[in-house]
N, C-alpha and C positions, 0 to 999 in steps of 0.2 A: 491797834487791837482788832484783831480778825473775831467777827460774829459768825459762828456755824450753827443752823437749825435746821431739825428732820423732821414736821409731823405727815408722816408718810401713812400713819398707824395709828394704831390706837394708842401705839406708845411714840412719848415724844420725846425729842431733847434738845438741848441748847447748849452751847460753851464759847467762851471766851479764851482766847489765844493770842498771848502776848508774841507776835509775829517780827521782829527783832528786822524791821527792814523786808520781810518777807523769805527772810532765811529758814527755811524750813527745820534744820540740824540745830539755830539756834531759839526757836520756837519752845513756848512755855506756858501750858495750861495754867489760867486763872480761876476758872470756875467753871463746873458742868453738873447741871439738872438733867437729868431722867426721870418722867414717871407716866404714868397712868391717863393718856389725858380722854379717854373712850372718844365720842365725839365733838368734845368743846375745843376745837381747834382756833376757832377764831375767838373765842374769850378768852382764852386761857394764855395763847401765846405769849402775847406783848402782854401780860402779867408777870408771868415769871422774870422774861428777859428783864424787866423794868426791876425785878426783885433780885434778879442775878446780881445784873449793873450796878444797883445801890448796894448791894451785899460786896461788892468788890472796891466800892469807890469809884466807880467810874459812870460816866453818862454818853448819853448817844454822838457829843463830840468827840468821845476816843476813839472810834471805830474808825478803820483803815481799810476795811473788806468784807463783804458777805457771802456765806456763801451757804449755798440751798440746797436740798433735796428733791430731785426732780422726780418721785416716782418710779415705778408704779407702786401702787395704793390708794388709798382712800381719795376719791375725788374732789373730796371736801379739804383733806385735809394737806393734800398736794397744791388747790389751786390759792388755799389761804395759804401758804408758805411762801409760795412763787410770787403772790400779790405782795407780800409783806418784804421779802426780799429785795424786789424791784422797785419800790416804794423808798426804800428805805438805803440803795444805792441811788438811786433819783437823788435826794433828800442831802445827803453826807456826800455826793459826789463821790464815792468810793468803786472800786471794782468789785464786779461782780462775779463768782461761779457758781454753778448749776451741776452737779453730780447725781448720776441715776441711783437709785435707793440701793439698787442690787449690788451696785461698786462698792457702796461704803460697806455693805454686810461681807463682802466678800474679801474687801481688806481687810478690814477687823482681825482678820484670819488666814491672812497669806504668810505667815510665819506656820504655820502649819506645815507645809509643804505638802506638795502634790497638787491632784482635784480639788477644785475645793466648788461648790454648789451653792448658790446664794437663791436663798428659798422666801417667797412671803404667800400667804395663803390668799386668794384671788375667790372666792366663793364662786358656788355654784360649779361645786366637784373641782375646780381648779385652782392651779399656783401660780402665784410669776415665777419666775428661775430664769439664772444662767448659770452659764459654768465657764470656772475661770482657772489658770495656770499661774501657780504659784511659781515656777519658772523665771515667770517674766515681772520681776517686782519692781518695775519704775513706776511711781507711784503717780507722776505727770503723766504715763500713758495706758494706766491700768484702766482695763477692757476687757468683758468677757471675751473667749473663742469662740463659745456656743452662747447664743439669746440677743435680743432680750425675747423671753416666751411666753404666751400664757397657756398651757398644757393642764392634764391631768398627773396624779404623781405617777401613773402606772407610764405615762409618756415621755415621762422627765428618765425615768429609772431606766429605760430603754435605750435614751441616748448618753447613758455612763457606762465605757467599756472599761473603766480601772476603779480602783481605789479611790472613793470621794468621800473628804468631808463636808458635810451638809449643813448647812447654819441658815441664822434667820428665823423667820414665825412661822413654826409649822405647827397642825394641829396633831392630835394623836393619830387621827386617821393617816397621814400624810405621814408621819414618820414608819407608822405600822406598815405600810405600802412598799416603802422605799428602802424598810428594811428586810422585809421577807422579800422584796424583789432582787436588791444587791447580795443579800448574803453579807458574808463575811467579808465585801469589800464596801458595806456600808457603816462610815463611821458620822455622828453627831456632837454639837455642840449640845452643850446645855439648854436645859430649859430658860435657865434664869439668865441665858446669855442675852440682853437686849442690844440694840444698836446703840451708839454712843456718836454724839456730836463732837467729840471729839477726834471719829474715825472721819469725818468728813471734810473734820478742817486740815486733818492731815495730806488729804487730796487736796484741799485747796490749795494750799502753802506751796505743794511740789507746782501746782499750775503759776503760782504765782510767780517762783524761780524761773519759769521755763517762760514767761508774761505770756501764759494762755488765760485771757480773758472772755468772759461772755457777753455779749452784748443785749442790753436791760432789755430794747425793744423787740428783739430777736429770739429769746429764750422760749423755749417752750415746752411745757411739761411732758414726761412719759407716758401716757395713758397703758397703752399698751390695746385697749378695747375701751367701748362705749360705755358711757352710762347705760345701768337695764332700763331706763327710762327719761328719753329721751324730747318728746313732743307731751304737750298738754290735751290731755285727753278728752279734755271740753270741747278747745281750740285751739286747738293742735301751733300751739306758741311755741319755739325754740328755746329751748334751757338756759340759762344764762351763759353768754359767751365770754370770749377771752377778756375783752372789754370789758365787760361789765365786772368780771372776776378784778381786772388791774385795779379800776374802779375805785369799785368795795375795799379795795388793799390801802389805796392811796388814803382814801377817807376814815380808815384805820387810825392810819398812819398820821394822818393831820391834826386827827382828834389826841392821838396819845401824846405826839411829839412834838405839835404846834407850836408851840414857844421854842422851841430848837432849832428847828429849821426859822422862824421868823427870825431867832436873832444872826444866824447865818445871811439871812437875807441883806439884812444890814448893816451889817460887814462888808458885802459885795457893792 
């Protein structure tokens, strides 16, 4: 059973994917939660999943693969993902992937054909983006052409010379921009189009055919840019690091799933 999670945003999700050997063609959604999660990334996660899991029948020894969202977005809510992730192939001794936020918005939508623009709103006047070719639909090597960026949308709109569709969280300003700047070669998703953790695990599934794996110690989130605050303004202390982020994941992870991994332990 393949676990994919994104709290990249404000909006989060989770699904289960009966990965049939890792045959992607024979792959089979079990369950997927989307919703609202604003900033309770680290309460909420391993909530739901635990309520997914038991709503499925299943528990944290059926999992066979994880697989993350690496950003960019919310720094809180990237580096609790990544922590829980890592944690949690640690744990299950399973394989790990790591996919950038923008890939999965921008699969979602490679049936579209053409441009397609994978958009999330970056504050302070800007966006992440890339842009991607529908062209090129191997889903093991799907990759923008252009990005990963963080721009204004009047900078993003500049560097589309054709027909794009646009997807992803944009605000109204950002759509208003991008379409008095394209014209008539601006086209959009829906509003209510969210990301789905199921777009995720479908990049996983293709990595896991092709054994593109990542490695736990190795992975490392998208930022794209800094936190806007960075030192402690008292005493100027560094913000919590990588470390301490795995950390905090691990101790998560012990606390919710301690009896699972102990009795893996003892098995061994």
């Amino acid at each position: 059973m393949l676990l994919a999670f994104d709290t990249s945003t404000s909006v989060a999700s989770v699904a289960l994917v009966a990965d049939s050997a890792g045959a992607p063609d024979d792959a089979r959604l079990v369950a997927e939660l989307t919703w609202q999660v604003g900033q309770r990334h680290s309460t909420e996660l391993l909530e739901r999943l635990e309520w997914l899991l038991a709503a499925s029948r299943l528990t944290m020894n059926d999992l066979t693969g994880v697989a993350v969202a690496l950003g960019p977005g919310s720094f809180n809510g990237v580096r609790v993902a990544l922590a829980t992730a890592k944690s949690l192939a640690f744990a299950r001794d399973v394989p790990l992937y790591g996919v950038p936020t923008l890939d999965i918005i921008a699969w979602g939508h490679h049936l579209i054909g053409g441009t397609i623009c994978a958009i999330l709103e970056a504050g302070r006047g800007q966006v992440y983006a890339a842009i991607y070719d529908s062209a090129q639909p191997e889903a093991a090597r799907w990759e923008p052409v252009v990005g990963y960026t963080v721009l204004t949308a009047a900078e993003l709109a500049a560097q589309i010379h054709s027909e794009a569709f646009c997807c992803g969280e944009m605000s109204p300003e950002t759509r208003a921009t991008l379409a008095q700047a394209l014209g008539s070669r601006f086209r959009a998703a829906s509003a209510l189009d969210e990301r789905r953790a199921g777009w995720l695990a479908e990049l996983a599934l293709a990595r896991s055919a092709a054994q593109r794996y990542d490695d736990p110690v190795a992975l490392e989130p998208l930022y794209l840019r800094r936190p806007a605050i960075t030192t402690s303004a008292r005493r100027r202390l560094p913000t919590q690091d990588k470390g301490a982020d795995e950390a905090a994941g691990n101790a998560i992870i012990a606390t919710q799933q301690g009896s699972a991994t102990m009795r893996r332990e003892e098995r061994e």
